[in-house]
C-alpha positions in Angstrom: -54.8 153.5 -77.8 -55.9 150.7 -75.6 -57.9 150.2 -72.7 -58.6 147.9 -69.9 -62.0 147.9 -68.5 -63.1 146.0 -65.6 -63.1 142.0 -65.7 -65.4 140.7 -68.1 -67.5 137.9 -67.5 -65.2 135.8 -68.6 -62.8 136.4 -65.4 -60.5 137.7 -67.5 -59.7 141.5 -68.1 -61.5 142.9 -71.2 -59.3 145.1 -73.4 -61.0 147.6 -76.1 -58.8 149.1 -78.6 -59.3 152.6 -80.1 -57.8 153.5 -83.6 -56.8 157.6 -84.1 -58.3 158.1 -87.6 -55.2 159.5 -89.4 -52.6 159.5 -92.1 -51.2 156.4 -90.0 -54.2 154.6 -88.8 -53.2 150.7 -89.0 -54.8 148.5 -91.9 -56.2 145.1 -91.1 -53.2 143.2 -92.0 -51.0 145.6 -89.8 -53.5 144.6 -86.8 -53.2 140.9 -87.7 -49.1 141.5 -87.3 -50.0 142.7 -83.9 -51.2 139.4 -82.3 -53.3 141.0 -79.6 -56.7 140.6 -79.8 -59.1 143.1 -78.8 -62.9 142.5 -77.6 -63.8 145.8 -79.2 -62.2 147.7 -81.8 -63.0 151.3 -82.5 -61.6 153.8 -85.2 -62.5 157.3 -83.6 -60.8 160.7 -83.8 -59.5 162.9 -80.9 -62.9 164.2 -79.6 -64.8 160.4 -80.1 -62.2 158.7 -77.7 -61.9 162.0 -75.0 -66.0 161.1 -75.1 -66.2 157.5 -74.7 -63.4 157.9 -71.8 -65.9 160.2 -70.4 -68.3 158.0 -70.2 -67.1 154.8 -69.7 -64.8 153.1 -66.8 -61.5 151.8 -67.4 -59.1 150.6 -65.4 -56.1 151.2 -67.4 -55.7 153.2 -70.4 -52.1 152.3 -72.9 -51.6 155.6 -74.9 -50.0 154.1 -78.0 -49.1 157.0 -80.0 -46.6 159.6 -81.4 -45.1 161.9 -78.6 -47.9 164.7 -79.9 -50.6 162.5 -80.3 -49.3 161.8 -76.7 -49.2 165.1 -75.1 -52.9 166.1 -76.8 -54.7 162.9 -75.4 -53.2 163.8 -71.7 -54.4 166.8 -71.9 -57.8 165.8 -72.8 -58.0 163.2 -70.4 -57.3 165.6 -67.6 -60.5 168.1 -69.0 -62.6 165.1 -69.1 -61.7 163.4 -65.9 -62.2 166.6 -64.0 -63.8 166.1 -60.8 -64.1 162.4 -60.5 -63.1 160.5 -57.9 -61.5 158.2 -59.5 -59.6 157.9 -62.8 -57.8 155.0 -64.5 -54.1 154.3 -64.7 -52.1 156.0 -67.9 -49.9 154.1 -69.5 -47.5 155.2 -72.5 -43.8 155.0 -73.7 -42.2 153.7 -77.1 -41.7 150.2 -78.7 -38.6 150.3 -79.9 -34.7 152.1 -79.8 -35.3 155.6 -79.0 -31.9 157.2 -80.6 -33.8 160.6 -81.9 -35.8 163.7 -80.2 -35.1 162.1 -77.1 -35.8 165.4 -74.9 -38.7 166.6 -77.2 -40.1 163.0 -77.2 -39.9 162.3 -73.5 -41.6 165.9 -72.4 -44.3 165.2 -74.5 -44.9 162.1 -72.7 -44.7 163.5 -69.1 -47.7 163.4 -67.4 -48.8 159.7 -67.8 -48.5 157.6 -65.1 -46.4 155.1 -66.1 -43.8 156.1 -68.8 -42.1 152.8 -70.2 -38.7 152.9 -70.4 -37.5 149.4 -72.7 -34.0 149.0 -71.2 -31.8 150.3 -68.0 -29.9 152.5 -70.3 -33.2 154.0 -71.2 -35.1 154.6 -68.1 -31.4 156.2 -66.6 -31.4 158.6 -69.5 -35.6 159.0 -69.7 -35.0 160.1 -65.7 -32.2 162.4 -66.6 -34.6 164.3 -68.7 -37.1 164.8 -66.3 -35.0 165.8 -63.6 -32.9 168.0 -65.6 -36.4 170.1 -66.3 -37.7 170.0 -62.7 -40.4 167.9 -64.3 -41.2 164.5 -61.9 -39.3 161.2 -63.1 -41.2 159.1 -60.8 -43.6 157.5 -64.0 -40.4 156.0 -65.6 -40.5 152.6 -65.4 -37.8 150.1 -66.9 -39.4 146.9 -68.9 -38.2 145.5 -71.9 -38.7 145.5 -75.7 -42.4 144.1 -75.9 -41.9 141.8 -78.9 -38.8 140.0 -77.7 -38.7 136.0 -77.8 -38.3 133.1 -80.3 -35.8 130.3 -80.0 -32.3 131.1 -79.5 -30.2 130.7 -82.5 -28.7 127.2 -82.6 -26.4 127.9 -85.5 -25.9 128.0 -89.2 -23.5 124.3 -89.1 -27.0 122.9 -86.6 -29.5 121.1 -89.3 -32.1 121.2 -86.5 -31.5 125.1 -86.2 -34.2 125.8 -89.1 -37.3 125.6 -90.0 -36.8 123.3 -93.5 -33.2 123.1 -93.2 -32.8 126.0 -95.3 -29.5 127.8 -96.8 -28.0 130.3 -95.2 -30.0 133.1 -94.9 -29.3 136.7 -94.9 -32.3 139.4 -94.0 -32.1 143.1 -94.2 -34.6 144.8 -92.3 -35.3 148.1 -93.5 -36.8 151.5 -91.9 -39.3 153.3 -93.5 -37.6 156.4 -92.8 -33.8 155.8 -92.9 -32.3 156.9 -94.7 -34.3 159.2 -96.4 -33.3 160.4 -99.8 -32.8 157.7 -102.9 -29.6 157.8 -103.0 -28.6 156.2 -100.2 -31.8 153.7 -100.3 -30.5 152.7 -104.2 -27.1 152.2 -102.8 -28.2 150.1 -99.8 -30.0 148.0 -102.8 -27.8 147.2 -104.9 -25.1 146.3 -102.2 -28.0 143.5 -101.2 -28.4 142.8 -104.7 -24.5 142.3 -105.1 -24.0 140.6 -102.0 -26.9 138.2 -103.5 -24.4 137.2 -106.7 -21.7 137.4 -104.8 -23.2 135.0 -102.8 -25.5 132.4 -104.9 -26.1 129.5 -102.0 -27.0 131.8 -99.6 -31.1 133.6 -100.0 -30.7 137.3 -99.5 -34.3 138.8 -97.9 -35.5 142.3 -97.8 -37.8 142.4 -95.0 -40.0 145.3 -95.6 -42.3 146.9 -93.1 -45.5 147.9 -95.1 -47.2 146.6 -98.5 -47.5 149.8 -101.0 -49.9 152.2 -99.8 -49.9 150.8 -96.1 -48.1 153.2 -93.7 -46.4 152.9 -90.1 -46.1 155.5 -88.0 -42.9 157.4 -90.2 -43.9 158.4 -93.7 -41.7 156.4 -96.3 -41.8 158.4 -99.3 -39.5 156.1 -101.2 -40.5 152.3 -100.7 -37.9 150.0 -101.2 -40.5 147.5 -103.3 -40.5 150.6 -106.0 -37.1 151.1 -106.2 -35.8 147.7 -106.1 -37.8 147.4 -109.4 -34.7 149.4 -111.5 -32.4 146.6 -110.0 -31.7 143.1 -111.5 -31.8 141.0 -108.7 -30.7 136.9 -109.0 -33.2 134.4 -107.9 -31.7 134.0 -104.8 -33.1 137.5 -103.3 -36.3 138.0 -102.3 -39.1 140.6 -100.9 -40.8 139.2 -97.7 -43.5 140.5 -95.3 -44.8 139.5 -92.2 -43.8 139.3 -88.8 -40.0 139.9 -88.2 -40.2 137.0 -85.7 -40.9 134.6 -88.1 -38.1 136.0 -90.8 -35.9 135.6 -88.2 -36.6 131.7 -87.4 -34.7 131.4 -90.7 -32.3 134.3 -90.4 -28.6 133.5 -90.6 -27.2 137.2 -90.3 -29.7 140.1 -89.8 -28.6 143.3 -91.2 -29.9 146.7 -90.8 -28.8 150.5 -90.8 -30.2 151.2 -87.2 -33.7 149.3 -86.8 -35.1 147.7 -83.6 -35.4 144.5 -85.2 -31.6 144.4 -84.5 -32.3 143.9 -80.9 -34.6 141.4 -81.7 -32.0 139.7 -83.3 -29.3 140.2 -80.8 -32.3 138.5 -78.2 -32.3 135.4 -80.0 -28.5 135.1 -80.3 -28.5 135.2 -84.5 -25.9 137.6 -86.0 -26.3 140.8 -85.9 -25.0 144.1 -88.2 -25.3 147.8 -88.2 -24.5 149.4 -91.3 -21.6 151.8 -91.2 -21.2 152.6 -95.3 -23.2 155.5 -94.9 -21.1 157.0 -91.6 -22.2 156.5 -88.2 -24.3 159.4 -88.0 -27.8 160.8 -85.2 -29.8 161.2 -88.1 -29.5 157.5 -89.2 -30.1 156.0 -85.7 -26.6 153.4 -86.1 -24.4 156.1 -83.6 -27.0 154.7 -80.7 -25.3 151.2 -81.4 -21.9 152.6 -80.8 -19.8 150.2 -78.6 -22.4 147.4 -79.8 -19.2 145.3 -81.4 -22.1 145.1 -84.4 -21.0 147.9 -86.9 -19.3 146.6 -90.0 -19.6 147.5 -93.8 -21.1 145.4 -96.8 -17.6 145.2 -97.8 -16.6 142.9 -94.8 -19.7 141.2 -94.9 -19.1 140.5 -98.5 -16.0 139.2 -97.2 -17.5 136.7 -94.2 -17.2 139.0 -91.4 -19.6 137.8 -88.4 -19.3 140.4 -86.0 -19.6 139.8 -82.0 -21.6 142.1 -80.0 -20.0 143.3 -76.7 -22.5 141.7 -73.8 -22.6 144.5 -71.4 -23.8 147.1 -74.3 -26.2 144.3 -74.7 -27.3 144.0 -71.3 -28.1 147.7 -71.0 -30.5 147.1 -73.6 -32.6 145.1 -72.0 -32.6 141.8 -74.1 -31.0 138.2 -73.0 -28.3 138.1 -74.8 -26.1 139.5 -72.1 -24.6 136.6 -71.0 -24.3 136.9 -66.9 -25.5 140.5 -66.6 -28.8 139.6 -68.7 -30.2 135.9 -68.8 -33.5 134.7 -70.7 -34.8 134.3 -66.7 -34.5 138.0 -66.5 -37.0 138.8 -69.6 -39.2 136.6 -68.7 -40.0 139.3 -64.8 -39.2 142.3 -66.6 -43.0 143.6 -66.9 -43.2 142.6 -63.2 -42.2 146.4 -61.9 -45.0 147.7 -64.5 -47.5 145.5 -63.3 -47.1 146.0 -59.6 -46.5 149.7 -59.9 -49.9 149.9 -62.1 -51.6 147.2 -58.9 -50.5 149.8 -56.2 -52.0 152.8 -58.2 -55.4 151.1 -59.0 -55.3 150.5 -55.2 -54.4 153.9 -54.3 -57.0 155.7 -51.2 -58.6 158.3 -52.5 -57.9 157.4 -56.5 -55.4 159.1 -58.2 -54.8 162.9 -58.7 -55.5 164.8 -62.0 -52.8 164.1 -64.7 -50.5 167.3 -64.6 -48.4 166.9 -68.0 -44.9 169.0 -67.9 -46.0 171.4 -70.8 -48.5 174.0 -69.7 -50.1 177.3 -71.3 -47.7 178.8 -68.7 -44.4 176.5 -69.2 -45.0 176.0 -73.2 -47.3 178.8 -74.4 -45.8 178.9 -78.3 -45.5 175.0 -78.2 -48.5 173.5 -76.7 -51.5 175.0 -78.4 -50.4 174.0 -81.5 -50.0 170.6 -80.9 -53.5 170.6 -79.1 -54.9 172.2 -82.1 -54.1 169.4 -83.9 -56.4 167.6 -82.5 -59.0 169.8 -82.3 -58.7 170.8 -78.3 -58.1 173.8 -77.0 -55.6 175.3 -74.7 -57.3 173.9 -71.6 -57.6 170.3 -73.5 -61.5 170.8 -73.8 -62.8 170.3 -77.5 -62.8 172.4 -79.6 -66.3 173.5 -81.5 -66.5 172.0 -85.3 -64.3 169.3 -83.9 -64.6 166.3 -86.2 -67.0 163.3 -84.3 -69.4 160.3 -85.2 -72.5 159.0 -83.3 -72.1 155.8 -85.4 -70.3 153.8 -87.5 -69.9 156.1 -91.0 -71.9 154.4 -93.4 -70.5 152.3 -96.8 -70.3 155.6 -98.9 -68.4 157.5 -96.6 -65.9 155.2 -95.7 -65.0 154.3 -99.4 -64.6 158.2 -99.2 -62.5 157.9 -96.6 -60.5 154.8 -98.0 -59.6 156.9 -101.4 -58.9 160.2 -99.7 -56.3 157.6 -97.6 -55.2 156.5 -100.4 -54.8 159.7 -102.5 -53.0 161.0 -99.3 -50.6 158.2 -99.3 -50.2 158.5 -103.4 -49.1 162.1 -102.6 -46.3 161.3 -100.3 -45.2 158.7 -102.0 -45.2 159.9 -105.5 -46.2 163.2 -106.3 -44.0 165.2 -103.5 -40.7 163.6 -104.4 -41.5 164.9 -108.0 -41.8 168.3 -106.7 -38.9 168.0 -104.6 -37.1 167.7 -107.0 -38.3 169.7 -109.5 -37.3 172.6 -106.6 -33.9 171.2 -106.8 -33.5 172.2 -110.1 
């Protein structure tokens, strides 16, 4: 979660960041990833944020969190912000392709002020919700994929097109939760692996999304780093980190079952594949990519397939590749509605009303308390007694506590409740 207080003395807008202590709470290096910089930087639970947005003023505040997390912090805000005449602006949505629980995930959204939709195709869809519940669509608000940009691809034949002049380069960005069983992870392995031999002046990358024992914000019970260790890959694969923006300055072909770092790639130009060999199927994500002109198999790749995507599917997602319908012009004022929509409500007589989220005691009375609970508030998003706070900063002993209960957490999902899974198979 973010927030925007007012200017600093700088002249420039101060921005304080506030960390949700839990099973996904973001490590140092994730932050670094991040490349935003906050002046302040808090790791609080539920009740420690609802409190400091009590008593301090914001301007904005960017709800950056799971569609749960979402729904819980709105309805806190609302409790807190009770009677004041002025609130801040709430800000939320999703940062990448949103091709599952699109209902459940939107509703649980609905009641910020601005709900960011990332491409046209999404904010028509995100509005269909709405309106198709009764619920107000006004807060949607088309933008654009926030980490877009990097030089257009010049070319694998252009010398000047990569950083060292390097071989040909193909990077497979995995998901830490598709697909989700070994199986299908092994098999998606050792296809890069073969594709490797078959392949020996070309360097093969698996670009993987956390170190072991960091987490994002889907469990991944089956790192590829683990199981890639039963494989015999050649010297010409390797295991990179890091920002995708930079594995893609050196990407040739970017290949991926249904990731968002496909649209990254499509922005820049490079080529770009979605992974049929394991069907074209919701619970993967690749069916959202569907008239894309990207879906192939490792067999044509292994074969020298380059696919090209269709532009007006590209378009309607919101990066430049679109030819005509999309140019780079286009990204570069696609924040603009966001930021004047966000200007008019600052500037709004009167402040703004109370935050009146879709799901209610009354509209969602087996649903919502549960997910309020959660987070230790109640029904009426107040908190709840017992509810788990600070004063201060935990001292050293308690957060190396905390640090090995994180890790023992993390050791369990990663280790010990595939063993039982499968000792229930049995």
């Amino acid at each position: 979660m973010e927030t925007a207080p007012r200017d600093d003395a700088r002249g420039g807008p101060a921005l304080s960041g506030f960390l949700l202590r839990g099973r996904a709470t973001p490590t140092p290096r994730q932050l670094e990833e991040v490349g935003v910089r906050a002046d302040s930087l808090r790791e609080v639970t539920a009740a420690e944020f609802l409190r400091a947005m009590a008593e301090e003023e914001y301007d904005v505040v960017v709800i950056a969190l799971v569609g749960g997390g979402v729904q819980a912090m709105l309805h806190g805000l609302k409790r807190v912000w009770e009677g004041r005449d002025k609130r801040p602006v709430v800000v939320t949505g999703y940062v990448g392709v949103v091709y599952e629980k699109l209902a459940d995930g939107l509703l649980l959204r609905h009641g910020a002020d601005l709900v960011l939709a990332n491409s046209r195709q999404d904010a028509e869809r995100f509005r269909a919700v709405y309106e198709g519940v009764g619920a107000d669509a006004s807060s949607v608000t088309e933008v654009a994929l926030p980490f877009l940009g990097g030089a257009p691809y010049a070319g694998e034949h252009d010398p000047s097109a990569k950083q060292g002049h390097g071989p040909y380069t193909v990077a497979f960005a995995v998901q830490p939760s598709v697909p989700d069983n070994r199986r299908d992870r092994t098999y998606l392995l050792e296809r890069l692996v073969r594709h490797a031999k078959l392949h020996p002046e070309r360097e093969v990358l698996l670009k993987l999304r956390s170190r072991p024992g960091e987490h994002t914000t889907h469990i991944e019970e089956l790192p590829y780093q683990k199981l890639v260790q039963r494989l015999a890959p050649p010297a010409n694969f390797r295991m990179v980190y890091g920002h995708m923006g930079e594995v893609l300055d050196r990407t040739d072909l970017l290949v991926t079952v249904s990731s968002t770092a496909a649209l990254e790639a499509l922005h820049r130009r490079i080529p770009t594949v979605i992974l049929t060999d394991l069907g074209i199927r919701e619970v993967l994500g690749n069916h959202h990519f569907v008239g894309s002109g990207c879906l192939a198999s490792w067999d044509q790749l292994d074969a020298g397939h380059r696919p090209t995507p269709d532009e007006e599917w590209v378009a309607r997602q919101g990066v430049a590749a679109g030819g005509t319908a999309q140019g780079p012009a286009s990204y570069a004022h696609a924040f603009d509605a966001a930021r004047e929509r966000i200007a008019k409500l600052l500037d709004r007589p009167g402040g703004l009303p109370p935050l009146t989220p879709y799901y209610t005691p009354a509209t969602a009375p087996g649903y919502l308390p549960g997910i309020l609970a959660r987070h230790h508030l109640g029904p009426d998003g107040s908190v709840l007694p017992g509810a788990p706070a600070a004063d201060k900063e935990p001292g050293p002993v308690r957060q190396i506590v905390r640090r090995a209960a994180r890790g023992a957490y993390r050791h369990g999902v990663q280790r010990v409740a595939p063993v039982i899974r499968r000792m229930g198979e049995l």
